[in-house]
C-alpha positions in Angstrom: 18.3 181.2 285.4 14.5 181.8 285.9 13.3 184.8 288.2 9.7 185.4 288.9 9.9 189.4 289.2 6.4 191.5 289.8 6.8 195.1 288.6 4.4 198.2 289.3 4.2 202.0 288.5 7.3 203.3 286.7 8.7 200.5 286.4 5.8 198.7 284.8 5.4 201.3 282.8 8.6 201.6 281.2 9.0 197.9 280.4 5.8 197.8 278.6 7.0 201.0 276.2 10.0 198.7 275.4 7.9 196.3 274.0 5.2 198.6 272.5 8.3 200.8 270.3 9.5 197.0 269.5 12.8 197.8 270.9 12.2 194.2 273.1 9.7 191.5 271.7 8.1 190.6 275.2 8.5 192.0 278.8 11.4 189.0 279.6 13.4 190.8 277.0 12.6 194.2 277.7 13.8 193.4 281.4 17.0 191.7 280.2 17.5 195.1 277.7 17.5 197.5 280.7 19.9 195.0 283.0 22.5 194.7 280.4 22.5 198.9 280.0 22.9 199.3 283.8 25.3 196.6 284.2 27.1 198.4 280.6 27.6 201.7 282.5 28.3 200.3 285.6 30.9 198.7 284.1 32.0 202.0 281.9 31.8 203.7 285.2 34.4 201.3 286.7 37.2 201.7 283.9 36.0 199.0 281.8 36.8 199.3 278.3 33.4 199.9 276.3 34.6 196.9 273.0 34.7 194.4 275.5 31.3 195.1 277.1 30.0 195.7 273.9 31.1 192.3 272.6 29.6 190.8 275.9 26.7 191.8 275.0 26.2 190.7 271.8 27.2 187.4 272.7 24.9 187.4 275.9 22.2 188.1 273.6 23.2 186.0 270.9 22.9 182.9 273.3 19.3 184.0 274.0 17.7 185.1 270.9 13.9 185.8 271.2 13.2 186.9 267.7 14.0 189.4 264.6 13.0 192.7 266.1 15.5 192.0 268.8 18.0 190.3 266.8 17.6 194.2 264.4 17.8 195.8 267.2 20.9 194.6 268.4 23.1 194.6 265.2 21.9 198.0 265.1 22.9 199.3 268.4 26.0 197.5 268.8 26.8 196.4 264.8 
């Protein structure tokens, strides 16, 4: 799925740190970063066990992999 999104202040802001402490290699991946951590606690929130969204995640990144910093990034957070 493509989404044109247009992002100001805060926002903007905070997606470009992302990328500059090379947690995410661009803003695309920055963006999908934060979604995946609000949809993880909304799910933690709802009585979701924290493996299984932890695995989801993993594998929802593992089907879009941008590059190394990312792919560091997320054996390091969730390995």
């Amino acid at each position: 799925m493509n989404i044109n999104l247009h992002l100001t202040g805060e926002l903007e802001t905070f997606v470009n740190e992302l990328v500059e402490r090379g947690l995410a290699a661009n803003k695309t991946e920055a963006v999908r970063l934060a979604l995946t951590r609000y949809y993880e606690t909304r799910q933690r929130t709802g009585g979701v066990q924290r493996e299984a969204l932890e695995q989801s995640t993993i594998e929802a990144h593992w089907n879009n992999p941008s590059d190394e910093k990312a792919e560091i990034f997320y054996k390091k957070r969730y390995l």
